[in-house]
C-alpha positions, -999 to +999 in steps of 0.1 A: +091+357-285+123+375-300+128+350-326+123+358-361+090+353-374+101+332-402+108+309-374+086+277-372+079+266-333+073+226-337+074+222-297+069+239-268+073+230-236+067+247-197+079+240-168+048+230-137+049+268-128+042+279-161+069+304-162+099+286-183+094+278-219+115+258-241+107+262-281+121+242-302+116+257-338+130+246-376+144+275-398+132+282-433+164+262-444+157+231-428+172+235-397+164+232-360+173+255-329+158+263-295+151+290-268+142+296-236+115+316-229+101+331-195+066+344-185+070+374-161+033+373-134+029+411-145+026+406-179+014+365-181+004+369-216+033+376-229+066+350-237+101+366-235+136+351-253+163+347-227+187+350-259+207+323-248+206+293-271+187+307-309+222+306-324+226+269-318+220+250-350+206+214-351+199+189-378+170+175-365+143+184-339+157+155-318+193+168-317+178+201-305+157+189-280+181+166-267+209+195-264+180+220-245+175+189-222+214+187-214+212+226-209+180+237-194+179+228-160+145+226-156+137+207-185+163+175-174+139+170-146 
């Protein structure tokens, strides 16, 4: 994942095909973001960072989740 390594992923969570990711992850300063990830079939071991969302900054891991939920399709239903 293009995330920084200091990064800490407390959840993750994939779609039913296994190709979408959402991580939700804390910062070493206490707070919380997410990204969404995707698997390509040629290279299934490996998790890439759509870059869309790592910015966002959170208080809590339920603030973030609930804000990935309201913007990841996939993950509403």
């Amino acid at each position: 994942m293009g995330m920084a390594a200091a990064f800490r992923v407390v959840k993750s969570v994939e779609n039913d095909a296994a190709d979408r990711c959402v991580d939700i992850f804390e910062r070493p300063n206490g707070t919380f973001g997410f990204e969404e990830c995707r698997r390509d079939y040629e290279d299934a071991t490996r998790w890439f960072a759509l870059d869309k969302y790592a910015r966002l900054i959170f208080e809590s891991e339920a603030a973030a989740l609930a804000e990935a939920r309201a913007r990841v399709g996939w993950l509403r239903d």
